[in-house]
C-alpha positions as CSV (number, residue, x, y, z in Angstrom):
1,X,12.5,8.1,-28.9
2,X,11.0,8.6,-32.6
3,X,8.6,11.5,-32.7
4,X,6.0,12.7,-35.3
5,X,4.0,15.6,-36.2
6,X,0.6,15.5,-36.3
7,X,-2.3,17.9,-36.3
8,X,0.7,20.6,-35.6
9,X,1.4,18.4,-32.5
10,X,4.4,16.5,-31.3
11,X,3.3,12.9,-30.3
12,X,4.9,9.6,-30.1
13,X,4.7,7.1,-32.5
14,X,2.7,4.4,-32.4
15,X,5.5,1.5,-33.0
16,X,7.4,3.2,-30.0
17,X,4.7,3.9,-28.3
18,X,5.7,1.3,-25.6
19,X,9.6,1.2,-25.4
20,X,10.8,0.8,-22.2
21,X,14.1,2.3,-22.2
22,X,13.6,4.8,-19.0
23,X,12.9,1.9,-16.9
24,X,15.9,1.6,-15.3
25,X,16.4,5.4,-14.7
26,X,12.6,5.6,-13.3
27,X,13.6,2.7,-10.5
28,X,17.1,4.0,-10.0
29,X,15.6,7.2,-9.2
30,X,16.9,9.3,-12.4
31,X,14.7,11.6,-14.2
32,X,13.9,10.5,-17.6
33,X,13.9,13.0,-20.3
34,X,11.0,14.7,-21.0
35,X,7.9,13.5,-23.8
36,X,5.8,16.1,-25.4
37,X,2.7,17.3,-23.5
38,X,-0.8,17.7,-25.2
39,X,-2.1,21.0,-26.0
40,X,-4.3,22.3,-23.3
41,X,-7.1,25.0,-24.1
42,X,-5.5,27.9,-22.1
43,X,-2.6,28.2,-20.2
44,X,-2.7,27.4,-16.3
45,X,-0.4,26.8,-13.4
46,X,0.1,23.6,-12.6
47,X,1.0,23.2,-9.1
48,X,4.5,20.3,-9.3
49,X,2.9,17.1,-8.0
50,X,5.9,16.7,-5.6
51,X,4.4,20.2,-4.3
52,X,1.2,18.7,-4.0
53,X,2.4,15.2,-2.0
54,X,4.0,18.1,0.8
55,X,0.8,20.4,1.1
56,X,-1.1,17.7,2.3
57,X,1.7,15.9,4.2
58,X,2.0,19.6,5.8
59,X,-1.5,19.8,6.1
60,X,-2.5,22.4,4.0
61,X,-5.2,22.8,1.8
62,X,-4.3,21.2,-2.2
63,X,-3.8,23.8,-4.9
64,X,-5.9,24.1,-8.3
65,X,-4.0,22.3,-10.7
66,X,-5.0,22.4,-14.3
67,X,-7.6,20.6,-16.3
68,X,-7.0,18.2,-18.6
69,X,-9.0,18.8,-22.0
70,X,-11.0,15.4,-21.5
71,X,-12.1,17.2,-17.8
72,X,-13.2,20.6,-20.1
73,X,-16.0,18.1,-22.0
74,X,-19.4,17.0,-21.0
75,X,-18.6,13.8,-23.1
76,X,-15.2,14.3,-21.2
77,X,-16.7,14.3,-18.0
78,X,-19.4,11.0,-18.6
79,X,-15.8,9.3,-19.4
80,X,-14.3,10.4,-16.3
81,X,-17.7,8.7,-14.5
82,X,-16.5,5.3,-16.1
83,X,-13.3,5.1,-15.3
84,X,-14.8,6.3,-11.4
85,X,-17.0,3.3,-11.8
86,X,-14.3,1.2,-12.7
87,X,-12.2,1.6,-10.2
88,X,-15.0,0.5,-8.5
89,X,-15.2,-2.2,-10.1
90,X,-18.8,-1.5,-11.2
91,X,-18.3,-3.3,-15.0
92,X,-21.6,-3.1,-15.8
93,X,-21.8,0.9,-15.5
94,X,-18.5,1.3,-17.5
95,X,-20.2,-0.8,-19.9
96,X,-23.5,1.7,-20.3
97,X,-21.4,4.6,-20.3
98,X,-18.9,3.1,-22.9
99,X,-21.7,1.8,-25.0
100,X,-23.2,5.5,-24.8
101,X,-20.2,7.4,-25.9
102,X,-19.4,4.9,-28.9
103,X,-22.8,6.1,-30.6
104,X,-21.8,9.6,-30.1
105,X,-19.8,10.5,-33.6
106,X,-17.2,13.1,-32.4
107,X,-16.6,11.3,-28.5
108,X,-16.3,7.5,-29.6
109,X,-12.8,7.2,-28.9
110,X,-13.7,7.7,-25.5
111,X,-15.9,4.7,-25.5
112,X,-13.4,2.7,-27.2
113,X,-10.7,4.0,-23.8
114,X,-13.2,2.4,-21.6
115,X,-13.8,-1.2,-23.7
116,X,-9.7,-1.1,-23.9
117,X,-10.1,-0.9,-19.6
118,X,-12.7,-3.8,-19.8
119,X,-10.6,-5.5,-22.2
120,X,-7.8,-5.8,-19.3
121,X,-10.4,-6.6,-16.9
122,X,-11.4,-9.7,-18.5
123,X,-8.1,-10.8,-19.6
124,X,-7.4,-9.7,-23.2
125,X,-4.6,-8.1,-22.9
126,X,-3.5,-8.2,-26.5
127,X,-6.2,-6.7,-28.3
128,X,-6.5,-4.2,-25.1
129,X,-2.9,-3.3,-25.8
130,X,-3.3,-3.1,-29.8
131,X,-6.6,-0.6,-29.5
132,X,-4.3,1.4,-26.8
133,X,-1.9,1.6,-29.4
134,X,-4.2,2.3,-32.3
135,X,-5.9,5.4,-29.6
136,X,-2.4,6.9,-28.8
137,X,-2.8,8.5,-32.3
138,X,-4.9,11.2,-31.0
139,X,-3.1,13.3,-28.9
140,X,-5.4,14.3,-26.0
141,X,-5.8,10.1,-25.5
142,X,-2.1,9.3,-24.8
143,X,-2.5,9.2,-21.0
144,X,-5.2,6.8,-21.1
145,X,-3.8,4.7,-23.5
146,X,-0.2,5.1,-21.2
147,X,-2.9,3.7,-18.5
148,X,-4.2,0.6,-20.2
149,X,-1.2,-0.3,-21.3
150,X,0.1,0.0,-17.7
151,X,-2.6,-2.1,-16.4
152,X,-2.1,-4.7,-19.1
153,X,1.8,-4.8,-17.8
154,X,0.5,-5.0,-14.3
155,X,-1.5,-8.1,-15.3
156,X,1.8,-9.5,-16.7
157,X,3.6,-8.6,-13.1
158,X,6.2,-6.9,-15.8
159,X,6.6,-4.1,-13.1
160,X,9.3,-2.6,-15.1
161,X,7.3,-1.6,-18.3
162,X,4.4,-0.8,-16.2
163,X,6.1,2.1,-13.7
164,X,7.4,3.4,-17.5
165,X,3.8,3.2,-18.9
166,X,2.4,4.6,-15.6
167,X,4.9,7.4,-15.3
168,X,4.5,8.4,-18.8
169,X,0.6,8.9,-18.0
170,X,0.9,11.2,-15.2
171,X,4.1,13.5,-17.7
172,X,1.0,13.7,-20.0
173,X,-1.9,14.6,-17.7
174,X,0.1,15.9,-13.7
175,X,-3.8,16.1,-12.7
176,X,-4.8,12.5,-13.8
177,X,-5.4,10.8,-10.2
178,X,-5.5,7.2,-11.8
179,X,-2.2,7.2,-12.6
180,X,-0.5,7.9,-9.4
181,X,-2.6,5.6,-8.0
182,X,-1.5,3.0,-9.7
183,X,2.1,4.8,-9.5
184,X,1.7,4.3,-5.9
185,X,0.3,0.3,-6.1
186,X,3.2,-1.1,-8.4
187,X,5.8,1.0,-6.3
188,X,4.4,-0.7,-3.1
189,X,4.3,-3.8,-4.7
190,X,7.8,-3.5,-5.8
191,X,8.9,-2.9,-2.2
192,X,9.8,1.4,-3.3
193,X,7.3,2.3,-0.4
194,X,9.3,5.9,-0.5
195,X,7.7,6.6,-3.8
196,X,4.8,4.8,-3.2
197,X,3.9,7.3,-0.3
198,X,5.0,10.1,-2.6
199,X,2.2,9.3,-5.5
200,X,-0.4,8.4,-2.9
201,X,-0.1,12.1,-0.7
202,X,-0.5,13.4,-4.7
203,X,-3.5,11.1,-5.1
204,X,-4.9,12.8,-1.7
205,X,-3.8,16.2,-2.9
206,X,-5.5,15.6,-6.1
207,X,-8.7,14.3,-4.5
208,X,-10.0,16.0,-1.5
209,X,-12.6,13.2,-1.3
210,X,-10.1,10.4,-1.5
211,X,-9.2,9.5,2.2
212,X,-8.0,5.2,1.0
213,X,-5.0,6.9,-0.1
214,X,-4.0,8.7,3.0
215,X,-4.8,5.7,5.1
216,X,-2.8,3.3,3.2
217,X,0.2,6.1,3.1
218,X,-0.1,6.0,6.8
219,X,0.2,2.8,6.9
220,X,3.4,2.2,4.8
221,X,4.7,4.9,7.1
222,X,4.0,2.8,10.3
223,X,5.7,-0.4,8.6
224,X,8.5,0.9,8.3
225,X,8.5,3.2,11.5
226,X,8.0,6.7,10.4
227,X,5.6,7.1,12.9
228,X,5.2,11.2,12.6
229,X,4.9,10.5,8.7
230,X,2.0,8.1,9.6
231,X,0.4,10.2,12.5
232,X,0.4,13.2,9.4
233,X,-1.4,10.9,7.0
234,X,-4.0,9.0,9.4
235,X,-5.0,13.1,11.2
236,X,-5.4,14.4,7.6
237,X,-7.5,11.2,6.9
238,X,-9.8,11.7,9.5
239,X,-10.1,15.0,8.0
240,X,-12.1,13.6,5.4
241,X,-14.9,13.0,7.3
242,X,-14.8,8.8,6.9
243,X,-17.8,6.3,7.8
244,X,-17.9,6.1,12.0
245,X,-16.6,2.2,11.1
246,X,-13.4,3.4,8.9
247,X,-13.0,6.6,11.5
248,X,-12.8,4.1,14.2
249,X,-10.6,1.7,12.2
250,X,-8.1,4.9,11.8
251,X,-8.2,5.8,15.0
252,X,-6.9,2.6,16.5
253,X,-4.1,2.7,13.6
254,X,-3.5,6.5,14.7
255,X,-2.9,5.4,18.5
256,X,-0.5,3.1,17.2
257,X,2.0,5.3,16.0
258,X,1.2,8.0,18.4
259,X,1.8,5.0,21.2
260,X,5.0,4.1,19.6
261,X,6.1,8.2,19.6
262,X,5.3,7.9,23.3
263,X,2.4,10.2,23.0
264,X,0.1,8.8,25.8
265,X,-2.1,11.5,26.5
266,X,-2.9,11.7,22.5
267,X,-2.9,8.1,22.6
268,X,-5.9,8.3,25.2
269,X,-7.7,10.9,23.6
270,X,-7.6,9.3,20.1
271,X,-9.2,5.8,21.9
272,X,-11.7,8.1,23.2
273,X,-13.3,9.3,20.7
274,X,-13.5,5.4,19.1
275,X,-17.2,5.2,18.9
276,X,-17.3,1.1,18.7
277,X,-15.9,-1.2,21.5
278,X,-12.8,-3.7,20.7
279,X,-10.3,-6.0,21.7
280,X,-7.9,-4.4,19.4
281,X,-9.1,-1.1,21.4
282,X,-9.2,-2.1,25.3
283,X,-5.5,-3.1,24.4
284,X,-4.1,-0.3,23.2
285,X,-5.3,1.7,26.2
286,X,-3.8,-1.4,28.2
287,X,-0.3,-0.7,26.4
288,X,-0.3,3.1,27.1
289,X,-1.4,2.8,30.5
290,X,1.1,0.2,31.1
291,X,3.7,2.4,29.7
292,X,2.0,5.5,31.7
293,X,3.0,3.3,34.9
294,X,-0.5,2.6,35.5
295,X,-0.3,-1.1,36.6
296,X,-3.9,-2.1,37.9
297,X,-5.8,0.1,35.3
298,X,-3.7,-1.0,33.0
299,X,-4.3,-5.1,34.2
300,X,-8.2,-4.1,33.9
301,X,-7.8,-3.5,30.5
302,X,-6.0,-6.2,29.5
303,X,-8.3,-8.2,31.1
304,X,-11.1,-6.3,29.4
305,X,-9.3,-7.1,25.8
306,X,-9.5,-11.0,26.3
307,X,-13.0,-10.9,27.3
308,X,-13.9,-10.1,24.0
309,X,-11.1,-12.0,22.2
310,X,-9.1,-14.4,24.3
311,X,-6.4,-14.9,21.9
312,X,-5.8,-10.9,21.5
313,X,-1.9,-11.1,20.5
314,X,-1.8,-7.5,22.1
315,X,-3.8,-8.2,25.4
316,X,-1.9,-11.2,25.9
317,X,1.4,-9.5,25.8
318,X,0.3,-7.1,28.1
319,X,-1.3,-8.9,30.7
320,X,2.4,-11.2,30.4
321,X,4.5,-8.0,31.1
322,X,2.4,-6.8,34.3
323,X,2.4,-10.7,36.0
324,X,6.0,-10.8,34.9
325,X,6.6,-7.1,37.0
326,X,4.6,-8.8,39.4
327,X,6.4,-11.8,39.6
328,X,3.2,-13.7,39.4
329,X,4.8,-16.6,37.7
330,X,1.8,-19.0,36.9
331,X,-0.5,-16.3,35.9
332,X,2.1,-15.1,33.4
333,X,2.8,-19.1,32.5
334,X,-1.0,-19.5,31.8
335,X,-1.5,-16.2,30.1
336,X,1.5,-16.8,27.3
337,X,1.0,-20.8,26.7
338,X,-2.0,-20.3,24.5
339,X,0.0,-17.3,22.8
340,X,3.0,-18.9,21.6
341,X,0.9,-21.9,20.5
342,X,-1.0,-19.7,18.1
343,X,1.3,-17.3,17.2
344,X,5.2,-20.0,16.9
345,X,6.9,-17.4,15.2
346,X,6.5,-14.5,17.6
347,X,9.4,-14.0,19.6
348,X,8.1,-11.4,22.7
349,X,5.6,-13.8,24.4
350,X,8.6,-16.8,23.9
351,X,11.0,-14.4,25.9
352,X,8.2,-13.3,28.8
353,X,7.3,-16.9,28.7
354,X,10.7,-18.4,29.0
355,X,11.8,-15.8,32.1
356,X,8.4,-16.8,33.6
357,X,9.2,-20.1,33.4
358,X,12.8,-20.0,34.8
359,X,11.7,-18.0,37.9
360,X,9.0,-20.4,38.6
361,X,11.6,-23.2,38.7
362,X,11.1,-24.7,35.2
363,X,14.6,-23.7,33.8
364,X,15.3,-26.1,31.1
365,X,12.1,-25.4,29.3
366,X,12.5,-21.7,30.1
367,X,15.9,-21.5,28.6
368,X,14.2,-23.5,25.3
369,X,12.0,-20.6,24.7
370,X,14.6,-17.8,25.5
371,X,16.8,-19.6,22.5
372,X,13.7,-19.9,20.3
373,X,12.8,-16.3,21.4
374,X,16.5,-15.2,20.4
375,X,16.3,-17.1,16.8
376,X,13.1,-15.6,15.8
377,X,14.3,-12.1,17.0
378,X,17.5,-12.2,15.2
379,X,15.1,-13.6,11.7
380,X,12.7,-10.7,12.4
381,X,15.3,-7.9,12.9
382,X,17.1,-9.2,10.1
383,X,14.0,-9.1,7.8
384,X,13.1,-5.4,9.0
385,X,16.8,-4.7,7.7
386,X,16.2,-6.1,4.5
387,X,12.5,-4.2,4.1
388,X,14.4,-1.2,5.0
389,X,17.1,-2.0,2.3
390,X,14.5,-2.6,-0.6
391,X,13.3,1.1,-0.4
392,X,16.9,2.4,-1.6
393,X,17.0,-0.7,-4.1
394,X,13.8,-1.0,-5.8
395,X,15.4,-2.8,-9.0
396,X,16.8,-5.6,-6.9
397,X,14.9,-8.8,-7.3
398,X,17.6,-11.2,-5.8
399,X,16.9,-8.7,-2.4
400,X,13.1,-9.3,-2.5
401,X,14.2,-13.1,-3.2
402,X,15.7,-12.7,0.2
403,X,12.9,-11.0,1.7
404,X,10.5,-13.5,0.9
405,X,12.5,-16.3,2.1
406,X,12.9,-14.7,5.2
407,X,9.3,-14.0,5.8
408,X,8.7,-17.9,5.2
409,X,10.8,-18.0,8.1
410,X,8.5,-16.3,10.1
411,X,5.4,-18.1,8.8
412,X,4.2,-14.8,7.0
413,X,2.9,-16.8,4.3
414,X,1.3,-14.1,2.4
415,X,3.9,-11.4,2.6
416,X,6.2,-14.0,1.5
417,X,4.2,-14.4,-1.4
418,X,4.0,-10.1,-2.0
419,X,8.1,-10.4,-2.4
420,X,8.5,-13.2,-4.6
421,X,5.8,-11.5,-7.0
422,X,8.0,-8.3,-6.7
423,X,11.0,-10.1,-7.5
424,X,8.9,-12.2,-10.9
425,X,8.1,-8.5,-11.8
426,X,11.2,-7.0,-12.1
427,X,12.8,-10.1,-13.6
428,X,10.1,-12.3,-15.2
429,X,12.4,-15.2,-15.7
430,X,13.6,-15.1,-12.3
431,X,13.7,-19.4,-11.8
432,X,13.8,-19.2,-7.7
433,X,11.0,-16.9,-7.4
434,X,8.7,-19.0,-9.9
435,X,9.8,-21.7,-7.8
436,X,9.0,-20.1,-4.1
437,X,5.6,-18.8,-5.9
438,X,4.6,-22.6,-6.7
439,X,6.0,-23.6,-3.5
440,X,3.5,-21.3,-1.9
441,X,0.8,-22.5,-4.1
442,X,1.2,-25.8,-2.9
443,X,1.5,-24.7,1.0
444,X,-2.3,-22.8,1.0
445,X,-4.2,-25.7,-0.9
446,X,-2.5,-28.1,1.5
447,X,-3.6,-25.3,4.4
448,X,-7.2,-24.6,3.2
C-alpha cells in the first residue's frame, strides 16, 4: 500500500485510502501487515486489546489504555460527545455540536467528521465517503474517516470492505470503542460470532459503563452453547449496576445458561433476586425444579407460568414432561395441542405429544407427530451444525446460503433473512441470496 510523508508523518494516501486488499486475510483470520500509527503526545502503554477482551472475561478490573490525541482536547472531547449522541441516535445533538465545532477555526475538521456520520445517516454515502477521503489527509483523523467509511460499507452490506475499514480504525486508535463495536456487529452479522465476542469483551473493557456489550456477548455465547462463556459475561454485566428492568431481563438469561450447566442451586438464587414477576420466570424455576426431581413444586410452577401467559413455550413443555412421568395422558394431550399449533416447527412438544397420544390409545396420530417430531429435529440439529460451521468459515457465503434456507425450514423467518444478508455482504452479486431476500420480502407483506 502507497505511503506518503506529511507533516514528518507517515500516512496513507488518499487514492488508496480504501483498498481492500487485507480482506481476505482479516476473515481468514491472518494478520494483516501493519499501517502507520499517528503520533501521540507522550508515550504510554497500551494494554493489547486481546488482553483487554480476557480481563474482563476473567473478571478483572480493565487496564488504562492510552489516549488518543482527539481525547487530550476540549474540542476533542465536545467531538467525542457527538459521536456519544450519535450512537444514540440523537441527530439533532450531533447536529449542535457539529455546527459548533465548524465555527471554531483550528477544530472544524472535527465538525466536518460528525456531518460525514450524518451524511451516512441519511443516506449520502458518496459525498460522506469523498469528505472521509478528503479528512484522511490529517493524520490524527484517519480512524474516524476509517469509521465513516466503514459505516458507509455497512450501508452497502459490502461486509468485506467494511471489517477492512473497521479494522484499520481500531490499528489507528486500540482505545477507540466505536470501532470494535461495530467490529463486533459486522462480525455477528457475518456469522464470525468468535470474533464478534472478542471486539465486544474489548468494548466492555474499554467502557466500564457499557454493560449492552457484555449482554449481547453473553448472548452469542448461549447460542451457540458456551454456557460458562455466557454465565462470565451476563455476572460481569450485572456488575454494571443496570436498570432493575434490564437486571431482571439478565438474570432470566443468566439462569438460562446456569440451568443448562446444571447449576440449580445458582439457578434458584439468580430467579430470586428477579425483582419483577414473569411467565418467562415462574418457568425457569419450573425447569430447574423439575430437573431437581421436585415434581409437585415443580407442576405449581408450571402452572403458575400459564396463568400469566397460557401459551408459555417453556411452561407448556414443562407441565407436558411431568403429566407424561405421570402418565396423565389427557392432561399432557390438552397441555401440548395448543403448543404445536402455535409453535409447527418445534419438535419437543411433537415428540411429548405424539408418546402421549400413543399411550392413550391414539397411535396412528401419535406415530404422525413422532415422524414430524423426528424431521424437524434432524432440520434443527442440522442447522446448529451449520451455525457452528460458519464461525470457522466466516468468508463462506454459499454456507450462510445454506443456513438461511434451512432456517426457512424451521419457519425462522427473520433469522433466515440475517443469513442471506450475510451471504449478499460477502458476495454482493450472490443471485440466490438476492433471490431468498425478495422471496422473504414478499412472505412478511403477505404476513402483515
Amino acid at each position: 500500500m502507497q505511503i506518503t510523508k506529511q507533516n514528518g508523518l507517515s500516512v496513507l494516501s488518499p487514492r488508496h485510502f480504501f483498498a481492500l486488499g487485507l480482506c481476505w486475510m482479516l476473515l481468514l483470520g491472518c494478520e494483516p501487515a501493519s499501517t502507520p500509527q499517528p503520533v501521540v503526545t507522550a508515550p504510554v502503554q497500551v494494554q493489547d486489546p486481546k488482553e483487554q477482551s480476557a480481563s474482563v472475561a476473567d473478571s478483572k478490573e480493565p487496564q488504562t489504555v492510552a489516549l488518543h490525541p482527539i481525547d487530550e482536547l476540549p474540542e476533542g472531547k465536545r467531538y467525542r460527545t457527538g459521536t456519544k449522541a450519535l450512537d444514540a441516535n440523537d441527530l439533532t445533538k450531533v447536529r449542535e455540536i457539529a455546527d459548533e465545532l465548524l465555527q471554531s477555526k483550528d477544530y472544524a475538521p472535527l465538525g466536518q467528521a460528525l456531518e460525514g456520520f450524518l451524511m451516512v445517516r441519511s443516506g449520502k454515502l458518496d459525498e460522506a465517503m469523498s469528505l472521509a477521503e478528503r479528512l484522511s489527509e490529517i493524520p490524527v483523523l484517519q480512524a474516524e474517516c476509517y469509521l465513516i467509511a466503514g459505516e458507509v460499507f455497512t450501508k452497502r452490506l459490502q461486509y468485506l470492505a467494511a471489517l477492512d475499514a473497521f479494522t484499520n480504525a481500531a490499528k489507528k486508535d486500540p482505545s477507540n470503542v466505536r470501532a470494535h463495536r461495530w467490529l463486533a456487529v459486522v462480525y455477528h452479522d457475518t456469522g464470525a460470532m468468535n470474533k464478534a465476542t472478542e471486539h465486544l469483551r474489548i468494548v466492555a473493557s474499554l467502557d466500564p459503563t457499557d454493560l449492552r456489550s457484555l449482554r449481547f456477548a453473553g448472548m452469542i455465547h448461549r447460542e451457540y452453547e458456551k454456557f460458562e462463556d455466557s454465565v462470565t459475561d451476563y455476572q460481569n454485566a450485572l456488575k454494571r449496576n443496570p436498570p432493575a428492568k434490564v437486571a431482571d431481563e439478565i438474570r432470566l438469561e443468566l439462569a438460562e445458561s446456569l440451568l443448562k450447566l446444571r447449576k440449580l442451586e445458582e439457578v434458584q438464587q439468580t430467579l430470586a433476586a428477579v425483582v419483577s414477576k414473569s411467565a418467562s420466570r415462574a418457568a425457569l424455576l419450573a425447569e430447574s425444579l423439575e430437573t431437581a426431581g421436585q415434581v409437585d413444586e415443580a407442576m405449581a410452577a408450571a402452572k403458575e407460568a400459564l396463568e400469566m401467559d397460557s401459551n408459555h413455550l417453556r411452561g407448556r413443555l414443562v407441565l407436558g414432561r411431568l403429566y407424561n412421568g405421570n402418565r396423565q395422558w389427557d392432561q399432557s394431550i390438552e397441555c401440548l395441542q395448543p403448543v404445536v399449533a402455535k409453535y409447527p416447527a418445534e419438535h419437543e412438544p411433537m415428540f411429548l405429544l405424539g408418546r402421549a397420544l400413543i399411550s392413550s390409545g391414539k397411535e396412528e396420530e401419535g406415530k404422525k407427530w413422532l415422524t414430524e417430531s423426528k424431521k424437524f429435529k434432524d432440520m434443527f440439529l442440522k442447522f446448529s451444525e451449520l451455525n457452528a460451521a460458519a464461525v470457522n468459515r466466516p468468508q463462506d457465503a454459499a454456507l450462510r446460503i445454506e443456513i438461511g434456507k434451512l432456517a426457512e425450514e424451521l419457519q425462522k423467518v427473520g433469522i433466515a433473512r440475517t443469513w442471506y444478508l450475510a451471504a449478499l455482504g460477502l458476495d454482493p452479486s450472490n443471485v440466490e441470496a438476492k433471490e431468498a431476500l425478495t422471496r422473504l420480502s414478499r412472505y412478511s407483506k403477505i404476513n402483515k
